[in-house]
C-alpha positions in Angstrom: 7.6 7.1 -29.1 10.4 5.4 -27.1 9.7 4.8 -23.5 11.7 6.9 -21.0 10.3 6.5 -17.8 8.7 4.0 -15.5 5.8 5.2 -12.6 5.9 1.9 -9.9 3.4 1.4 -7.1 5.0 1.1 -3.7 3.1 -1.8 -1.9 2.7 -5.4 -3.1 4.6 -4.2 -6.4 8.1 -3.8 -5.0 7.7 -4.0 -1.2 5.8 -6.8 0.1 3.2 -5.3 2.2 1.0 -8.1 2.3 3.5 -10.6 4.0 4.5 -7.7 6.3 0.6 -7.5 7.4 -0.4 -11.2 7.3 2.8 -12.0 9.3 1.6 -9.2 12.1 -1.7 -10.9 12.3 -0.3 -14.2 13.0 1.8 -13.5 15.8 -0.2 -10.9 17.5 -3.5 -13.4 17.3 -1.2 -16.2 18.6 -0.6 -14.2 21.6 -4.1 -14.2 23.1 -3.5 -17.4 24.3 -4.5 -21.2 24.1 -7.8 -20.4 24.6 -8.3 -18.5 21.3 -7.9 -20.0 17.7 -5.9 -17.1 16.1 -7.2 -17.6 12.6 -10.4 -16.7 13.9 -9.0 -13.9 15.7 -7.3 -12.7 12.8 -10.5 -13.2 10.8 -12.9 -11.3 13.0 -10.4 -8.8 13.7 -9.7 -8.3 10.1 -13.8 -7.9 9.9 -14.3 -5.8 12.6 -11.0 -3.4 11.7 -12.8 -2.7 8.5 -16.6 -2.1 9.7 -15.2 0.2 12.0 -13.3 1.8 9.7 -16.0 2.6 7.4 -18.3 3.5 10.1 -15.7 7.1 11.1 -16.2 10.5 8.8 -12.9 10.0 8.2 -13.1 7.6 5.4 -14.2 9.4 2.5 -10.7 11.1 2.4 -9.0 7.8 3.5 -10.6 6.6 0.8 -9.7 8.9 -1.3 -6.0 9.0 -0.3 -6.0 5.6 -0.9 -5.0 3.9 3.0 -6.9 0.7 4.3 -8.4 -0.4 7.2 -5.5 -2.6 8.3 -2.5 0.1 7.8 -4.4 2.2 10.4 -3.9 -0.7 12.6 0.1 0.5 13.2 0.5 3.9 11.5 0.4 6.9 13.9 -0.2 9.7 11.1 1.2 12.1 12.3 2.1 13.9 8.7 0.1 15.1 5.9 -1.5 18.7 6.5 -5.1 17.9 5.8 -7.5 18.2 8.6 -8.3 14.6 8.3 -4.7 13.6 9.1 -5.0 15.6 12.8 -8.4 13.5 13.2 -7.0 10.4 12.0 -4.0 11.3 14.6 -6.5 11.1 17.0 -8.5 8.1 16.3 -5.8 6.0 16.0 -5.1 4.6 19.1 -8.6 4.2 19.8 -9.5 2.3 16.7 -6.2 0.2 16.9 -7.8 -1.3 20.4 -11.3 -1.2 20.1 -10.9 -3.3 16.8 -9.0 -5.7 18.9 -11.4 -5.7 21.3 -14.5 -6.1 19.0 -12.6 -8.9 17.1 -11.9 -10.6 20.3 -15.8 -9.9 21.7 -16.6 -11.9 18.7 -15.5 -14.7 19.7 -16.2 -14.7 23.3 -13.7 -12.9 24.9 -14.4 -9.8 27.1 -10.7 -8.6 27.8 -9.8 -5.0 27.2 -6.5 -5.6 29.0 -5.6 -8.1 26.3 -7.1 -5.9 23.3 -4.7 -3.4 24.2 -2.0 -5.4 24.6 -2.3 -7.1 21.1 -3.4 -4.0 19.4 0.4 -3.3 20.3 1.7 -6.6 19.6 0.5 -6.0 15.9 2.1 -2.7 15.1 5.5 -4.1 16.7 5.2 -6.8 14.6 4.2 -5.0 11.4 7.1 -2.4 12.2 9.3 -5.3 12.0 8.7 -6.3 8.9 9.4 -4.3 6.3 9.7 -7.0 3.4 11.3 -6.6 0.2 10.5 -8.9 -2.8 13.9 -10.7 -4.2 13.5 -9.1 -7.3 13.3 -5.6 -6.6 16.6 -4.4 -6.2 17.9 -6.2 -9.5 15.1 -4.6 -11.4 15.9 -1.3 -10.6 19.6 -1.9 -10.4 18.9 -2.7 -14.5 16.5 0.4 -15.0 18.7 2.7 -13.0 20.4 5.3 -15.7 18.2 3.8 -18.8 15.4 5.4 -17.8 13.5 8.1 -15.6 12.0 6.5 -12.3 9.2 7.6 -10.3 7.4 6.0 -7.2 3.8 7.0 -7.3 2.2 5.3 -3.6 -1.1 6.0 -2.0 -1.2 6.6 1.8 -0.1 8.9 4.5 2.8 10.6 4.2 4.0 9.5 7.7 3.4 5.9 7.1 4.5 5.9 3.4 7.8 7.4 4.7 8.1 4.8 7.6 7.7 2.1 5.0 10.5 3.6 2.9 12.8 3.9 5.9 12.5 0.3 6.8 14.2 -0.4 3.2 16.8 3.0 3.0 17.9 1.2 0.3 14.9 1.6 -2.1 14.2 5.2 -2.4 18.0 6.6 -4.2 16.7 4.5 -7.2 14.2 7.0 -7.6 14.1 10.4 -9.5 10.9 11.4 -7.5 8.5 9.9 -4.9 4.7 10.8 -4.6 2.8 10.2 -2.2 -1.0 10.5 -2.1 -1.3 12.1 1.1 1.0 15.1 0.0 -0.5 15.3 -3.1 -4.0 15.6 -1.9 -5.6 13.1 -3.9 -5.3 9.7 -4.2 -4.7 6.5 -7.5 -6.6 6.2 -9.7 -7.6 10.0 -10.0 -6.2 10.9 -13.2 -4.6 14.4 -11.3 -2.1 12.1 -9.7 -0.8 11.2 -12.3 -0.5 14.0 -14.7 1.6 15.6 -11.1 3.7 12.5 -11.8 4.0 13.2 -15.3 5.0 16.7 -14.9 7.9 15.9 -12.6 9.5 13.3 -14.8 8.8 16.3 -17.9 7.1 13.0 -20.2 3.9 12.8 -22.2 1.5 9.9 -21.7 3.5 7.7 -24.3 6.6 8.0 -23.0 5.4 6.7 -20.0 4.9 3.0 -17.9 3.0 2.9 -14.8 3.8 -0.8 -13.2 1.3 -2.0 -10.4 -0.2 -5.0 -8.4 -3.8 -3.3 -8.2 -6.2 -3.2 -11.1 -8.6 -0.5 -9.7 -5.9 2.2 -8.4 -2.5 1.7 -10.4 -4.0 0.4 -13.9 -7.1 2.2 -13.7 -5.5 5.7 -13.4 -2.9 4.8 -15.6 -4.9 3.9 -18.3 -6.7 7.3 -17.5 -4.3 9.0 -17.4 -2.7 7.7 -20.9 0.4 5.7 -20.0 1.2 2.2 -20.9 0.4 -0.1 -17.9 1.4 -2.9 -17.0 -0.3 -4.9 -14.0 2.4 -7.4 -12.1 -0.3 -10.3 -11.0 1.9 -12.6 -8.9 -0.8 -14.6 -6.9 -2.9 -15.5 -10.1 -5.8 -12.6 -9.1 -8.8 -12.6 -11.4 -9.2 -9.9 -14.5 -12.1 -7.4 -14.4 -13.5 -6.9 -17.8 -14.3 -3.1 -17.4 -10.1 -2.3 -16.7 -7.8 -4.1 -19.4 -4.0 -3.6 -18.7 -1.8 -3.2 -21.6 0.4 -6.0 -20.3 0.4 -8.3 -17.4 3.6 -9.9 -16.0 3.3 -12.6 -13.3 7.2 -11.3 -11.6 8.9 -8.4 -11.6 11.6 -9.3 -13.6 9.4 -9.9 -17.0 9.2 -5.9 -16.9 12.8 -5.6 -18.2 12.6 -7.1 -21.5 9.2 -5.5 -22.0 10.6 -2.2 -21.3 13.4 -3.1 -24.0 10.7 -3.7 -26.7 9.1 -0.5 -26.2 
């Protein structure tokens, strides 16, 4: 059965979160001062962001919606109608500076003042920097009008949204965005993407689901049926237990692999 639509993954698959977020470090641990190496800023913050993370009753559903320690850093979520989303509301300035303030603690530095003031400078700085890989636009440009397209992102609706705003380009490309927050559950649960499915009116074979992340993206798509096809630009290890049906190391390889099938 010929292919007619393509699912993509929103972040590091055609916006480059990961620059956007290693970039905010940088500059927000380079403004604590001479006194403070920022790679180990950035380290123990990144460390101490995560424990604390894990340590709120929150994170079973951010878990499950799929959003990571370091986007709670700068989103605000204030959308998304789950209870969770009005606690996560809540917590978010609070964990934004106390993981600032732990990281810096960590090495030394007892300075709430400054925890506060580079919790800041990181969300400014991630806010900035809404990266786009080179490819992205040409990729869709040639799948535009060939076949159906769908954007199928976990996170909070609020922040998801924000991302897409920073890049107003990116979302008329698309026949339907879904995000995980909306939805109520999260990659890889197989639900997801059968919602995804449904929208675009295709059956399992008629179906690609593109994504940089072997345990969300390929792992529900190969649950849920579709072709899948992991884009691994940075060389990442294979897991034996989740086999892609193709892996492309750039974005642009999915075009004539899209032809073929």
């Amino acid at each position: 059965m010929p292919i007619s639509a393509v699912l993509f993954d929103l972040d590091d698959t055609l916006l480059w979160d990961e620059r956007s977020v290693e970039e905010a470090f940088r500059y927000a641990s380079e403004a604590a001062g001479d006194s403070v190496d920022p790679k180990e800023l950035e380290a123990a913050v990144r460390r101490e962001a995560r424990n604390l993370y894990e340590s709120y009753e929150t994170f079973p559903f951010t878990k499950l919606i799929g959003i990571n320690p370091f986007e709670a850093l700068w989103g605000n979520f204030t959308a998304g109608e789950q209870l969770e989303f009005r606690q996560m509301e809540q917590l978010a300035p609070v964990y934004r500076k106390e993981s600032w303030r732990r990281g810096l603690a960590a090495l030394g530095v007892e300075d709430e003042a400054l925890a506060e003031t580079l919790a800041a400078k990181f969300a400014a700085e991630r806010r900035s920097r809404p990266y786009i890989y080179e490819e992205t636009l040409q990729v869709l440009d040639e799948l535009k009008g060939k076949v159906k397209l769908l954007l199928l992102t976990n996170g909070c609706p609020a922040l998801q949204q924000e991302k897409l705003d920073g890049v107003p380009e990116l979302v008329p490309y698309f026949d339907h965005v879904v995000i995980s927050g909306s939805f109520g559950k999260g990659k890889p649960d197989k639900g997801i993407f059968t919602h995804a499915m449904n929208l675009l009116d295709i059956t399992p074979g008629e179906g690609i689901m593109v994504g940089d992340k072997l345990t969300t993206d390929i792992l529900g798509g190969l649950r849920a049926g579709l072709t899948t096809v992991w884009i691994n630009r940075t060389g990442k290890a294979s897991d034996p237990e989740i086999t892609p049906d193709y892996q492309i190391g750039h974005l642009s390889e999915l075009l004539p692999l899209v032809k073929t099938l």
